[in-house]
C-alpha positions in Angstrom: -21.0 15.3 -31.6 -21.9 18.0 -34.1 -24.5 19.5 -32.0 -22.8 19.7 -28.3 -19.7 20.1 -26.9 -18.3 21.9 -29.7 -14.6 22.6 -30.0 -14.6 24.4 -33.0 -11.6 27.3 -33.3 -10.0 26.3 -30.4 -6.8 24.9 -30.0 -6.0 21.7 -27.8 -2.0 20.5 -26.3 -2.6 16.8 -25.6 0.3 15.3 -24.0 1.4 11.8 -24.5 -1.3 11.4 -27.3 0.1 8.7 -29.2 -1.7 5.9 -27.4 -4.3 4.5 -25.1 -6.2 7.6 -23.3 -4.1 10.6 -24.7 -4.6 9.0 -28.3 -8.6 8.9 -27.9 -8.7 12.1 -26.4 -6.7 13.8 -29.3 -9.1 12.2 -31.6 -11.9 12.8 -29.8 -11.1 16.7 -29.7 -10.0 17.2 -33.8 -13.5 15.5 -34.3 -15.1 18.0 -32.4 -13.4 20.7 -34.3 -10.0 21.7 -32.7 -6.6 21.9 -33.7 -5.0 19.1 -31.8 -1.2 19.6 -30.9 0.0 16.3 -30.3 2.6 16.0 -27.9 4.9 12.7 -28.0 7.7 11.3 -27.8 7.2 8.4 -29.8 7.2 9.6 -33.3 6.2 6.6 -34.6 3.2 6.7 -32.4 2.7 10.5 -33.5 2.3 9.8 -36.5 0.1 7.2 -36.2 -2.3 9.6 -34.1 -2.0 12.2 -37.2 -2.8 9.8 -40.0 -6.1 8.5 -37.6 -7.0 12.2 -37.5 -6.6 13.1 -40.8 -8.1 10.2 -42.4 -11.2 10.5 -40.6 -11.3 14.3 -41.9 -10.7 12.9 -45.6 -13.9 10.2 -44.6 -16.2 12.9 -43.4 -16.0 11.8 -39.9 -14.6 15.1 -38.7 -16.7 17.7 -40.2 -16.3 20.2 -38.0 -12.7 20.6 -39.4 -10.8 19.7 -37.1 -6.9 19.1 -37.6 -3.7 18.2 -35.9 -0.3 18.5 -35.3 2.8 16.6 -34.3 5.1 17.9 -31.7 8.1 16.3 -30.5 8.0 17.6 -26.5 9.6 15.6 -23.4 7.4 16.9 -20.8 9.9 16.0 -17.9 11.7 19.0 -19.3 10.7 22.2 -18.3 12.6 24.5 -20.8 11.4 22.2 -23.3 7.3 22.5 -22.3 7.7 26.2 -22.2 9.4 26.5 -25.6 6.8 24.1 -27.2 3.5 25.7 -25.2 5.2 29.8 -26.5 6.0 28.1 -30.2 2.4 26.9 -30.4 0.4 29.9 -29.0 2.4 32.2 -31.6 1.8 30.5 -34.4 -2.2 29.7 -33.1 -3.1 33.0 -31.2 -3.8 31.3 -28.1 -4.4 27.8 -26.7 -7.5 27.2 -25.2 -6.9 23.6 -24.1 -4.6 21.3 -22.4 -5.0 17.8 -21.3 -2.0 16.8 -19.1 -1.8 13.4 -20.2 1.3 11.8 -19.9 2.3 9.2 -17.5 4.3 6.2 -16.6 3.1 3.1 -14.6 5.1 1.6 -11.4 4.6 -1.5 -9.5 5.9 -2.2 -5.7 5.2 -1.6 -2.4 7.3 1.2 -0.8 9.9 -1.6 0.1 10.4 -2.5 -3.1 10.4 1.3 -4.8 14.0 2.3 -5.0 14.8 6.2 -4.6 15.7 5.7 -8.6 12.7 4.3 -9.2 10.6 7.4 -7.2 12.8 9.4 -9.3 11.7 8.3 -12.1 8.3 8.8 -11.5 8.4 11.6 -10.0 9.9 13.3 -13.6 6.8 12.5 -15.5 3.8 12.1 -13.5 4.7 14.7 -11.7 7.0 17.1 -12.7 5.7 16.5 -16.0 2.1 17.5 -15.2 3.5 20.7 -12.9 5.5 21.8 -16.5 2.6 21.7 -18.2 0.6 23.4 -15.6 3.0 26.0 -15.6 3.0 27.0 -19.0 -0.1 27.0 -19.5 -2.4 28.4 -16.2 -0.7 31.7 -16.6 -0.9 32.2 -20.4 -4.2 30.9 -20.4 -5.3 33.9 -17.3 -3.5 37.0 -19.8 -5.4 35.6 -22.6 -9.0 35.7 -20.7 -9.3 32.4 -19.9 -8.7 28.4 -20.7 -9.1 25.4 -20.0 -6.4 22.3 -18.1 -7.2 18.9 -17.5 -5.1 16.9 -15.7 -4.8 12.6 -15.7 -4.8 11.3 -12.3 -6.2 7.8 -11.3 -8.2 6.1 -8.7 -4.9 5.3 -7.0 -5.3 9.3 -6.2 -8.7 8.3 -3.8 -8.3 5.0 -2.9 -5.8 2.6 -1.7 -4.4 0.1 -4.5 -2.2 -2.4 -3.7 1.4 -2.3 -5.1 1.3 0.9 -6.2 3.5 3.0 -4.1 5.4 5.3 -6.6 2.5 5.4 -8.9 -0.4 6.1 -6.1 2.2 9.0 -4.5 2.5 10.7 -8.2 -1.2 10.5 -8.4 -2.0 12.1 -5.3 0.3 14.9 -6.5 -1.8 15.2 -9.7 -5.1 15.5 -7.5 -3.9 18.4 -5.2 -1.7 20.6 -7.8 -5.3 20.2 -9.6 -7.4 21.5 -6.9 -4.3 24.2 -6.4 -4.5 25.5 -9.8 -8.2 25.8 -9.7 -8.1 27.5 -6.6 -5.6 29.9 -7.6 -7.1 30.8 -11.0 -10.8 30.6 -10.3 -10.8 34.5 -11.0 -8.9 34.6 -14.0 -11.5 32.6 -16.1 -9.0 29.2 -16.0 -10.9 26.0 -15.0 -8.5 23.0 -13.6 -10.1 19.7 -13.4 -8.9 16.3 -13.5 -10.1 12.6 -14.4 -9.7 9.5 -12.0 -9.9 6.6 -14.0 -9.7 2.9 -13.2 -8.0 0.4 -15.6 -8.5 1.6 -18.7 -8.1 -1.4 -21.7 -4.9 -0.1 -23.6 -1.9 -1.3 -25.6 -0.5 -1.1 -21.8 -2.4 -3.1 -20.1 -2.0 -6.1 -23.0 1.7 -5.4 -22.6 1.7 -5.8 -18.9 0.3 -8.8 -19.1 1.5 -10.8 -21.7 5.2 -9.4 -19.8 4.2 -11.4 -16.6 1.3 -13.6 -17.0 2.5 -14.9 -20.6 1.0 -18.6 -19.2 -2.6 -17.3 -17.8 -3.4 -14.6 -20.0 -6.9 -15.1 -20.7 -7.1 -15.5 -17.0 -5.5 -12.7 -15.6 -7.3 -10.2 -18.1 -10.9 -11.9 -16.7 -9.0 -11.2 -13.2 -8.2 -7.4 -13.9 -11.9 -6.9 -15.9 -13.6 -7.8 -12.7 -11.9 -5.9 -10.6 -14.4 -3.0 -11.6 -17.6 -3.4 -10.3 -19.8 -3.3 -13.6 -17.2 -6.1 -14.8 -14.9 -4.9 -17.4 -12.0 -2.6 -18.3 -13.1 1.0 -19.5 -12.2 2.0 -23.0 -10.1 5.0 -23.9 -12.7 6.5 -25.8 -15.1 6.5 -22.8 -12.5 8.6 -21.3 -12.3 10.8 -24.4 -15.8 11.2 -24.0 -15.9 12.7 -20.4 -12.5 15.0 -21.4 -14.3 16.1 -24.1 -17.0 17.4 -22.4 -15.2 19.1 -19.1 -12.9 20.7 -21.8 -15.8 22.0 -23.9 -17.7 25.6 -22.8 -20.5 23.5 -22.1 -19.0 22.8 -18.5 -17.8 26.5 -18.0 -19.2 26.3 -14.4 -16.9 23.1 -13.7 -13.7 23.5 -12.0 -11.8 22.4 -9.2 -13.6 18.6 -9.6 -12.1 15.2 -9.3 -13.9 12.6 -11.7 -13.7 9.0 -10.8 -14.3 7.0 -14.1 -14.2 3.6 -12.9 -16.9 1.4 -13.2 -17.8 1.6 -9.8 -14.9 1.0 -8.0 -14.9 4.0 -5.6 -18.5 4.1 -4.8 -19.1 0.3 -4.4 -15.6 -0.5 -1.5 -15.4 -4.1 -1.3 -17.7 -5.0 -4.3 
């Protein structure tokens, strides 16, 4: 990691980096040399993020020195991601970096997805990634250039059953992606995003020890091999591919959809 992708001097807004994907992502980048703003909620889970960072600085597994930052920021709120993204770049010079990270989970079909529940939704995963996008695409073309990556799913490409709010916020995250590229090709800012499958997080245990509490162990077998190579993918698997489409080493990237799913979308049916 000390030789490629190197993030030194550049500073990184990761959204919703207190667990699971945004968590591995933010440590991923401080041990590649960036200043990591976090951006949660959850301060508990901020802080837990921080002390990760900093005490693999203190154990020499960051020797690129790279560092972090808490910041309190509800991305739903669009005064709020403006005033955080201004607040950061004055005190840094610029950011070069954000990961769009934040998101909620819904299960239903459309039947069963109230107009609250779209709402709801809609707030974070969507509004919340179009604040972000906001703040940064047009700050990041003054300053010469940066670069956004934005979460989306598989849901975003393929069908997946029960997943109506979820799949719909998705899809949103997959065009205002290709949009932002499109629009700032020529203004040095590159807009990707990441597709994965089910990703093994504190989520995924909570979801099933909420409604399978009497099969656990067989309803985690049952969402392992849903993905064709037979498992869940880790967070730091997808910290690993963010990484790299953040880094200059992908400067000719942009505009790109990456399915990271153990197969799923190439092998329908598996």
């Amino acid at each position: 990691m000390t030789s490629f992708f190197n993030l030194s001097k550049k500073t990184a807004i990761v959204t919703g980096a207190g667990s699971g994907i945004g968590q591995a992502i933010a440590k991923r980048f401080a041990s590649a040399g960036a200043h990591v703003a976090v951006w949660e909620l959850n301060a508990d889970a901020a802080a837990q993020t921080l002390q990760q960072i900093e005490n693999a600085a203190q154990s020499g597994d960051n020797n690129l020195g790279g560092s972090a930052e808490v910041m309190a920021v509800n991305v739903a709120d669009a005064g709020a991601v403006e005033a955080a993204y201004a607040e950061l770049q004055q005190r840094r010079g610029k950011v070069d970096v954000m990961v769009n990270n934040a998101g909620i989970a819904s299960v239903g079909t459309v039947e069963e997805t109230t107009p609250e529940e779209m709402d709801r939704v809609y707030k974070v995963n969507i509004a919340g990634v179009a604040n972000g996008l906001r703040a940064a695409a047009p700050r990041m073309a003054a300053q010469g250039g940066g670069v956004i990556l934005n979460l989306a799913s598989i849901a975003s490409l393929i069908g997946i059953k029960d997943r109506f709010a979820y799949s719909a916020s998705k899809g949103a995250v997959l065009t205002m992606t290709y949009s932002v590229a499109i629009d700032y090709a020529k203004k040095g800012v590159r807009c990707n995003c990441m597709c994965p499958a089910r990703i093994h997080t504190p989520f995924v245990d909570g979801f099933i020890n909420d409604n399978y509490s009497d099969k656990k162990e067989e309803m985690f077998r049952l969402l392992s091999e849903y993905q064709p190579i037979g498992r869940m993918g880790k967070p730091e698997e997808v910290a690993a591919l963010a990484h790299f489409l953040c880094s200059d080493d992908a400067k000719f990237i942009t505009g790109s959809a990456y399915p990271i799913d153990g197969g799923i979308c190439s092998m329908p049916g598996f």
